[in-house]
C-alpha positions as CSV (number, residue, x, y, z in Angstrom):
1,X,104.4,179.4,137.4
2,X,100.8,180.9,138.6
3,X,99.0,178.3,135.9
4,X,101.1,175.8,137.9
5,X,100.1,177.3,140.9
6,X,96.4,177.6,139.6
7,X,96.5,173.5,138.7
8,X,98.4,172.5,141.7
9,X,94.9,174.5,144.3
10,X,92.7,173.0,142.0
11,X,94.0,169.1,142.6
12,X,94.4,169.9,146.1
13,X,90.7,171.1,146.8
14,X,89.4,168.0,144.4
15,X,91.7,165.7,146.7
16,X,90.4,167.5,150.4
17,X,86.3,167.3,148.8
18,X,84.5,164.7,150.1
19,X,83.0,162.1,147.6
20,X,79.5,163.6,148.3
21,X,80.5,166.8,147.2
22,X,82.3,165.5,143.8
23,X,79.1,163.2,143.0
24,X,75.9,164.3,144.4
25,X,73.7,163.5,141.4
26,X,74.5,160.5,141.2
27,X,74.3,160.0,145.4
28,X,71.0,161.6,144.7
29,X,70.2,158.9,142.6
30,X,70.3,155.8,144.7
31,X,68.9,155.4,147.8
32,X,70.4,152.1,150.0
33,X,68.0,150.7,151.8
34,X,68.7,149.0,155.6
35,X,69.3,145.1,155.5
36,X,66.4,143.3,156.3
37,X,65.2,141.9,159.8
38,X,64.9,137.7,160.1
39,X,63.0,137.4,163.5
40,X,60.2,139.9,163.4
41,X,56.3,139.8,162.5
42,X,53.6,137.4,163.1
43,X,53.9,133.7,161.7
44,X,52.4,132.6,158.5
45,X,49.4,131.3,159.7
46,X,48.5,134.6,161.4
47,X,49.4,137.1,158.5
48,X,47.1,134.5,156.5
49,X,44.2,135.2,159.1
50,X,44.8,138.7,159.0
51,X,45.3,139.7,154.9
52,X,42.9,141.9,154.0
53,X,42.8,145.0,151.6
54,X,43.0,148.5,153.1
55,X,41.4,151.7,151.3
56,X,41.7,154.3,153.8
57,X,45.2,155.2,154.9
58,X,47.3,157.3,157.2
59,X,49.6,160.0,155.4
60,X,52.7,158.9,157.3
61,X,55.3,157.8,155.6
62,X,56.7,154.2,156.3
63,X,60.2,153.8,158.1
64,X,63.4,153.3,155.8
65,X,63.3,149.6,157.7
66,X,59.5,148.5,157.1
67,X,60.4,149.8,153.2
68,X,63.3,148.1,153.6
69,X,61.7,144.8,154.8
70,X,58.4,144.9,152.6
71,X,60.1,145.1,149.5
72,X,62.4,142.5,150.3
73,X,59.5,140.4,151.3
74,X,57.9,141.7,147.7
75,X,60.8,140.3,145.3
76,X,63.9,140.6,147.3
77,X,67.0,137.8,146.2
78,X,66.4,134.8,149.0
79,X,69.5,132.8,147.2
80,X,72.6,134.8,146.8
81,X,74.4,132.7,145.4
82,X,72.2,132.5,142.4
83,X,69.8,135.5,142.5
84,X,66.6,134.3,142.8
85,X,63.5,136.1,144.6
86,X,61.3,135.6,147.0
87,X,58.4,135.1,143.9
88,X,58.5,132.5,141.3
89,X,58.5,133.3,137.6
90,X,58.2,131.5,134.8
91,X,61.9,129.8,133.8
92,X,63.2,132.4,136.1
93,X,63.1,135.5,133.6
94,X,62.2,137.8,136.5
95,X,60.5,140.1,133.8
96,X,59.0,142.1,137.0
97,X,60.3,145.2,138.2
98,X,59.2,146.6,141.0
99,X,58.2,150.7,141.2
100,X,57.4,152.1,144.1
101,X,56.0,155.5,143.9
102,X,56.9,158.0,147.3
103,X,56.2,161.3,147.6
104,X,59.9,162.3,146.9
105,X,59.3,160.4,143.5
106,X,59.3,157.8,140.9
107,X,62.0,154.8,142.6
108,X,63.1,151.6,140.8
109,X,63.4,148.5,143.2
110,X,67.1,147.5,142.6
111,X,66.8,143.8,143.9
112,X,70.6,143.0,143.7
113,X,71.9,146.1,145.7
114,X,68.5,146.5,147.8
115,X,68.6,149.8,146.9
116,X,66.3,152.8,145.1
117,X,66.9,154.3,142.1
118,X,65.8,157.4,141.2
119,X,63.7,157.2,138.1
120,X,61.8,161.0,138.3
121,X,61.9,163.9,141.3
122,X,57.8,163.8,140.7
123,X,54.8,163.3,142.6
124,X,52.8,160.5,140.7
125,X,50.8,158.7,143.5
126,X,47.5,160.8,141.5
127,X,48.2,158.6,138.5
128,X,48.9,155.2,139.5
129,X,45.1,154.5,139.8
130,X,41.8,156.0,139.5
131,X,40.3,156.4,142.9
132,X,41.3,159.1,145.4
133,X,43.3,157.5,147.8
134,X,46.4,156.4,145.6
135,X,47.0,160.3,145.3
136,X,47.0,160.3,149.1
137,X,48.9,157.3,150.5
138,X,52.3,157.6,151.5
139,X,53.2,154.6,149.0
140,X,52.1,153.0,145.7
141,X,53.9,149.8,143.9
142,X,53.8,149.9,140.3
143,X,54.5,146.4,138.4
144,X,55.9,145.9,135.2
145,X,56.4,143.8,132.9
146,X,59.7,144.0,130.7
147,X,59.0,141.8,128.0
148,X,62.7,142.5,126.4
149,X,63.2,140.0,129.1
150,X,60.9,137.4,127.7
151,X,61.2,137.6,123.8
152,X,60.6,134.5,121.6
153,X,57.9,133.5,124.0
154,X,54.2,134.2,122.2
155,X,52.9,137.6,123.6
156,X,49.8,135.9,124.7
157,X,51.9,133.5,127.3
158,X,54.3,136.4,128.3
159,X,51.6,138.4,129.2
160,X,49.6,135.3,131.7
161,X,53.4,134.4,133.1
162,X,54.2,138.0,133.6
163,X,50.3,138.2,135.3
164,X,51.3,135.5,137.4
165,X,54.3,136.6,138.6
166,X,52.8,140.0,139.6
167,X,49.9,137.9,141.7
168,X,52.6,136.1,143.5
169,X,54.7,139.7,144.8
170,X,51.6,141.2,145.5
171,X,50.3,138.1,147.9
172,X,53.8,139.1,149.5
173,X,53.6,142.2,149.9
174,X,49.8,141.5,151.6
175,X,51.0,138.8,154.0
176,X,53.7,141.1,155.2
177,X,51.5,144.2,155.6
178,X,49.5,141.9,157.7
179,X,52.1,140.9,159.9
180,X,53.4,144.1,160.4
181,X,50.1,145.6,160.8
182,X,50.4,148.0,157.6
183,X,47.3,148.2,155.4
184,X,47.4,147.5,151.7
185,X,45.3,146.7,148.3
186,X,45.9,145.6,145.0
187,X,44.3,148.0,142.2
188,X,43.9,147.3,138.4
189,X,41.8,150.7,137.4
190,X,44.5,152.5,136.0
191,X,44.8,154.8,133.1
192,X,48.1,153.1,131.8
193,X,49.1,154.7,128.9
194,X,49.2,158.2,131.0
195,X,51.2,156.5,133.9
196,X,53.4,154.5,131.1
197,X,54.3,157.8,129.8
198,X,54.8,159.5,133.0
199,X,57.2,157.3,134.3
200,X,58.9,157.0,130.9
201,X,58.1,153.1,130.2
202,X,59.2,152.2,127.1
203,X,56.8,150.5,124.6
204,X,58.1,146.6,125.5
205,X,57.4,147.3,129.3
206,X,53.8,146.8,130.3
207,X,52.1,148.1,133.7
208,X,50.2,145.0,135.2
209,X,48.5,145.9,138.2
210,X,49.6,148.1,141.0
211,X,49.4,148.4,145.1
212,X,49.1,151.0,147.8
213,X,50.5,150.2,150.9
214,X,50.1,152.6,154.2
215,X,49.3,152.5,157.6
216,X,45.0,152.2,158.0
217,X,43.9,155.4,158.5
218,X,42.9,156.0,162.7
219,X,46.1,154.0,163.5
């Protein structure tokens, strides 16, 4: 009768815990991001005028709703009803994934949940390029390439689509940072086989060129 007793507090205190409580790790692994906003910014023709690369940056962090927004803009779905992004690739193999590092760690852009997923608890911004000012930016964007995503096409042409595709979310990401008056540049001096290993890339992904976004320093 107590083992019955024993069972029976047990089931009750699982039943009274909220789901938080029962599953934090994997709560702690995904962070949901706010749904974008339709009828902000400047028009095209004005974040065109204003695009311009920023290397000296403010160490605040951006709101959950400008992260929200500029990663949406970067290679959100546009078409829900058949998943395609707001940057071409080639056939539509969408072999880009989009890592953002933040100082609470290593996320992977989840494009059909809009969410982040935890990837590593680390501070990487110091290896996601060689200059100083990745390692002090509130936010760098890592791109790469899965190519289990593109096999039977010749390495050489997976590699210039995959190039492509990454040109076309960065150009996002700078016409959005220019019309919300965040700064940004695209970088491609990176020691990539220590920031491969660091984030755990396995040897059919390839880093292609990364970004650091931020507010311009004397904002």
């Amino acid at each position: 009768m107590d083992r019955v007793k024993a069972i029976a507090l047990v089931l009750l205190a699982v039943c009274l815990c909220p789901p938080s409580a029962l599953f934090p790790a994997e709560e702690a692994q995904v962070r949901t991001l706010p749904d974008p906003r339709w009828d902000g910014g400047r028009t095209l023709m004005q974040a065109l005028k204003d695009r311009r690369s920023t290397r000296e940056f403010a160490p605040q962090s951006l709101p959950d709703q400008v992260l929200s927004e500029l990663l949406w803009a970067a290679y959100g779905v546009n078409r829900s009803d058949t998943g395609d992004r707001t940057a071409p690739s080639a056939h539509n193999r969408q072999e880009i994934d989009v890592y953002v590092t933040l100082r609470s760690g290593l996320y992977r852009y989840e494009t059909a949940t809009h969410s982040l997923r935890l990837v590593k608890a680390e501070d990487l911004p110091g290896l996601t390029g060689r200059q100083k000012f990745p390692a002090t930016a509130p936010m760098n964007l890592v791109y790469v390439a899965d190519f289990s995503r593109t096999l039977g096409v010749p390495p050489e042409a997976a590699i210039q689509a995959a190039s492509v595709s990454a040109g076309a979310i960065v150009q996002n990401v700078y016409l959005y940072c220019a019309s919300e008056g965040l700064g940004a540049v695209v970088r491609g001096w990176i020691d990539r086989p220590v920031l491969a290993k660091a984030m755990g890339l396995r040897e059919d992904q390839y880093i292609v060129i990364a970004q650091t976004v931020g507010y311009p320093a004397g904002q």
